[in-house]
N, C-alpha and C positions, 0 to 999 in steps of 0.2 A: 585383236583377233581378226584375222583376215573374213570377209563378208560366205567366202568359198567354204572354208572350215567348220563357218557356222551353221550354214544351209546343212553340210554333210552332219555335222554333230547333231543337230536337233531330229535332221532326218532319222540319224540311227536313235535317239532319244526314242520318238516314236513307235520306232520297229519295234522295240524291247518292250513298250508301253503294251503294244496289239498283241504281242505274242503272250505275254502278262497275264494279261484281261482276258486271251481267248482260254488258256489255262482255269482262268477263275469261271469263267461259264461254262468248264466242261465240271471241273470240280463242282458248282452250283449243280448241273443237271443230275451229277452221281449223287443229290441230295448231303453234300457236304456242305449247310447253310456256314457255319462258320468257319472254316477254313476256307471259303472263296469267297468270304467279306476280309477275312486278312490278306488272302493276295489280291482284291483288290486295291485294298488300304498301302497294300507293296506298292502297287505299280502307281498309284498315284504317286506316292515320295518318291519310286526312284524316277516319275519325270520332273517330279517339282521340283527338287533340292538340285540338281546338275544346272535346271535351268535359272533360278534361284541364283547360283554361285557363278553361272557366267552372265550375269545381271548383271554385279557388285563388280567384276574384274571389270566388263568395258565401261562402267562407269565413271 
């Protein structure tokens, strides 16, 4: 995978990550303890597992 592609991919990784988590602290503030520990728990997998799996390919 080109060095260009991956900067862009991780960058959008990211985005999705902020927007994720800022969801789960509005959810948290409306006193939804657990439903913004599970999108927490979202946004964590879905940065880890994309990045994860383009680990194993350039490897």
């Amino acid at each position: 995978m080109k060095p260009f592609y991956l900067i862009v991919l991780i960058i959008f990784l990211l985005w999705i990550f902020i927007k994720t988590l800022s969801y789960g602290k509005w959810t948290w503030d409306r006193k939804n303890r657990t439903g913004a520990i599970a999108i927490v728990i979202i946004a964590i997998v879905e940065l880890v597992l994309p990045l994860y799996s383009i680990f194993f390919i350039l490897k």
